[in-house]
C-alpha positions in Angstrom: 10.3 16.0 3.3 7.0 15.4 2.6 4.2 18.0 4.2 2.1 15.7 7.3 -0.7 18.0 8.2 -2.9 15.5 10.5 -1.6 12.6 12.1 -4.1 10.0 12.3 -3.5 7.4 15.4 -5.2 3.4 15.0 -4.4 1.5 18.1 -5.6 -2.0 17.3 -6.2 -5.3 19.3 -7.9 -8.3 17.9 -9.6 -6.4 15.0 -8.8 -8.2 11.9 -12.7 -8.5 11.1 -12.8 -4.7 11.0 -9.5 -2.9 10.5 -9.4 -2.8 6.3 -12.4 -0.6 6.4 -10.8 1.8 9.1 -7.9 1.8 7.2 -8.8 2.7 3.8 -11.0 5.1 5.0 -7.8 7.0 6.5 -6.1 6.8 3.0 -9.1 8.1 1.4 -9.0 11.7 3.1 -8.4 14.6 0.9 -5.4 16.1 2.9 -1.7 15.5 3.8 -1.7 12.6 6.2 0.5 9.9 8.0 -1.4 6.9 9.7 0.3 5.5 12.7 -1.1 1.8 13.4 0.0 0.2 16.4 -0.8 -3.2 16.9 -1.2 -3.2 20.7 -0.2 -6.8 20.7 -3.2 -8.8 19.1 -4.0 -12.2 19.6 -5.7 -12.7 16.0 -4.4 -12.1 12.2 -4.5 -8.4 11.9 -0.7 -8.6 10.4 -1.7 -10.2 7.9 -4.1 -7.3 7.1 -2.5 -4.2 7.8 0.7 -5.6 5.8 -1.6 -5.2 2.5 -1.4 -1.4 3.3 2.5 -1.1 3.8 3.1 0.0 0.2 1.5 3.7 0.6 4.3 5.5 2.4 1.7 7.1 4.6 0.9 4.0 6.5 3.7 3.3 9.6 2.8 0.1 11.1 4.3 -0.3 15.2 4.1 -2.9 17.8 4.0 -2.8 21.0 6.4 -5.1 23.1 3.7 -5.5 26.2 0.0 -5.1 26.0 -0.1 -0.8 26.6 -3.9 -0.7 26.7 -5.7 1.8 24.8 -5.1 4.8 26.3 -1.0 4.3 26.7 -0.9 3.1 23.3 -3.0 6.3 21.7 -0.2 8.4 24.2 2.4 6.6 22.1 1.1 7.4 18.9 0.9 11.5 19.7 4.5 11.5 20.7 5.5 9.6 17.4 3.2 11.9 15.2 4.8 14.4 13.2 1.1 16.3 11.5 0.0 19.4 13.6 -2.8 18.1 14.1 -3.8 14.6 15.8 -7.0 12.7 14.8 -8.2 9.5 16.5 -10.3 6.4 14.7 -10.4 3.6 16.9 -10.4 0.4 14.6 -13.3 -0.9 14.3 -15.1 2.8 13.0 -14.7 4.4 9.8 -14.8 7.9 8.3 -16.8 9.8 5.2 -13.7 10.5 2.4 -14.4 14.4 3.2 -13.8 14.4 7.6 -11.1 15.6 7.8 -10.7 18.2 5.5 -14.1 19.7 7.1 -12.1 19.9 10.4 -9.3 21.1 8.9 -10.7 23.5 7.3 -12.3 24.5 10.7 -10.1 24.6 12.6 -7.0 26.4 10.5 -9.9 29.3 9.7 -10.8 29.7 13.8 -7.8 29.0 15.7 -9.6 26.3 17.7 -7.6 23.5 19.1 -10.0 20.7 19.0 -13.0 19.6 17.1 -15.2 17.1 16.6 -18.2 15.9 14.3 -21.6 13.8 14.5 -21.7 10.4 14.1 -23.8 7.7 12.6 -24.7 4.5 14.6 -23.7 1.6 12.8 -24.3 -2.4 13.0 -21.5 -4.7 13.9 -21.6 -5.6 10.2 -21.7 -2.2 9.3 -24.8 -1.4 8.3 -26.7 1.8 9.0 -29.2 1.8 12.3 -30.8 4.9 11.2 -29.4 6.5 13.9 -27.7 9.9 14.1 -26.6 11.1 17.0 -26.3 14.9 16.4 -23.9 17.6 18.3 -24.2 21.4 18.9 -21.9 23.7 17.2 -20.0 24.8 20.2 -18.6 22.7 23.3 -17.3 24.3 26.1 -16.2 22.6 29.6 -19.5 23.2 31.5 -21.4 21.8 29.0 -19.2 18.6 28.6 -19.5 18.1 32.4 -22.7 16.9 31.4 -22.5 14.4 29.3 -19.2 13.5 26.5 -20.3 15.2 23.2 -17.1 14.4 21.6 -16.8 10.8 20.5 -13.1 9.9 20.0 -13.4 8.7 16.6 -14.2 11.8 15.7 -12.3 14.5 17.4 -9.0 16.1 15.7 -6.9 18.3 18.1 -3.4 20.2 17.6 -1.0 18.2 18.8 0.8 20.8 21.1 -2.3 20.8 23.2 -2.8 17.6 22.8 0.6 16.3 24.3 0.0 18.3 27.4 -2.8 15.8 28.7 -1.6 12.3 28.1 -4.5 9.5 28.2 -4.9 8.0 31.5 -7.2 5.9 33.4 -8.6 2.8 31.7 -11.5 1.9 34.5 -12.7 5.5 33.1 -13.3 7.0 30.0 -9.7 8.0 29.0 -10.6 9.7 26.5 -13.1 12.3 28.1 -11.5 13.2 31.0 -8.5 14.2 28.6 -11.3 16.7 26.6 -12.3 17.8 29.9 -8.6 18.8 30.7 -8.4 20.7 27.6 -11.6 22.5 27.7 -10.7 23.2 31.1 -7.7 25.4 30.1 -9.1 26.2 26.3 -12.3 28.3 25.6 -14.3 25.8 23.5 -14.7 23.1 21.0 -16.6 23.6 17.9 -18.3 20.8 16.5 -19.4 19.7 12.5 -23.1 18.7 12.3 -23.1 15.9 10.1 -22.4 12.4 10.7 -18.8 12.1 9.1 -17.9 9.2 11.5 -19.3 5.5 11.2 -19.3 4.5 14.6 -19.5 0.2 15.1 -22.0 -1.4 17.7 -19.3 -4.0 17.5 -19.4 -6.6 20.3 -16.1 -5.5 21.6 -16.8 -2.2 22.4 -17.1 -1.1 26.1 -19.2 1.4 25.0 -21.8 -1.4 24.6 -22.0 -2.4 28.3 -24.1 0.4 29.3 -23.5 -0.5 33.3 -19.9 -0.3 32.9 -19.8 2.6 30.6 -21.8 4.6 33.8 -19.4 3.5 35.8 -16.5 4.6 33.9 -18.4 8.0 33.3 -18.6 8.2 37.2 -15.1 7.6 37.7 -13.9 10.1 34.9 -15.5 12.9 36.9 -14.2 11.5 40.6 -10.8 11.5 38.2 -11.2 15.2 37.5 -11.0 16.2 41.0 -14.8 16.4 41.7 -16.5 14.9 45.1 -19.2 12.1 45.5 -21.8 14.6 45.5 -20.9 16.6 42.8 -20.3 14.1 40.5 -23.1 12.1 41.8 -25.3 15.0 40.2 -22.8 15.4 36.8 -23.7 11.7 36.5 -27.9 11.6 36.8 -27.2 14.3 34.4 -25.6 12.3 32.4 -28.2 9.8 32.5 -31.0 11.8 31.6 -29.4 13.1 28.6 -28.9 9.8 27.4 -31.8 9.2 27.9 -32.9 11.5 25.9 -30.4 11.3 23.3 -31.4 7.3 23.0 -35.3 6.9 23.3 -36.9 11.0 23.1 
């Protein structure tokens, strides 16, 4: 049987304009990998792009019966994967040929159970803004209370810790209340430096609706068990370090 170190997990919905990059940035990683695409029931022609990839035995392309959403159908990937390791690239994002061996790497030579890296700010067309938005070395829950330092695309975790917090939530940011949970019982995160995830500004991302995306930020930490008041003050914390991280 063939050695899977890192499981990489693609949901994807009405991406065909912006898959093929995603993708064959995933083959191009310099370690033992299976990608797990799951077609979360598109309404466009991404078939007919993902089926150019079938050949390479590392590519396993699923469909869900029922529209999951992305945070059920990320859950579906982890309990399908079979790497120790689980890495997350949303669809429309791509990754520098070297990421995940960095992390893996990292994370085999620590013990740590999640990681994550810097990112570069991309166009919808995929050119570079110029941007980099850069991360500290080390991340533990107090400090992510403040503000989600680990961008999805880029985080890697072992999959045993990983299948302990399933992805919930969709009014909230799924994805960082599940970090939170981790850190919560885990001493830290430790984080790469460089930007080795090319992150979209495509139109679809929520992320782009910077309302909404406060909101969702607000309800993550109401999700986590904290009152108004408290997470009233996580959240103008929040905005100020966006603030800073956007226009300082």
């Amino acid at each position: 049987m063939r050695q899977i170190d890192i499981s990489v997990i693609m949901p994807a919905y009405n991406c065909e304009k912006y898959i093929a990059r995603s993708i064959e940035s995933v083959l191009e990683q310099k370690v033992n990998l299976e990608l797990i695409i799951i077609n979360d029931c598109s309404k466009d022609n991404v078939d007919s792009v993902v089926e150019k990839y079938l050949d390479d035995k590392r590519v396993k392309y699923i469909h869900n019966e029922v529209n999951l959403g992305v945070a059920k159908t990320r859950n579906k990937g982890v309990h399908l994967a079979q790497g120790k390791y689980i890495a997350f690239l949303d669809s429309d994002d791509w990754w520098s040929n070297d990421k995940l061996e960095k992390q893996l790497s990292l994370m085999e030579e620590t013990g740590v159970v999640i990681s994550a890296t810097a990112r570069e700010i991309m166009t919808a067309e995929g050119d570079s803004t110029g941007r980099i938005i850069e991360v500290p070395t080390v991340v533990d829950y107090k400090k992510l209370l403040y503000g989600n330092l680990l961008n999805c695309s880029s985080v890697m975790v072992k999959k045993d810790v990983i299948k302990k917090y399933d992805m919930r939530y969709d009014d909230a940011h799924e994805d960082y209340i599940t970090w939170l949970s981790i850190l919560k019982e885990y001493e830290k995160a430790l984080l790469i430096n460089e930007p080795l995830l090319k992150y979209r500004l495509s139109e679809e991302g929520k992320s782009r609706n910077k309302i909404k995306s406060a909101k969702m930020h607000y309800m993550s930490l109401r999700y986590m068990g904290y009152g108004r008041i408290v997470s009233l003050l996580y959240f103008i914390a929040y905005g100020f370090n966006g603030f800073k991280k956007h226009f300082l």
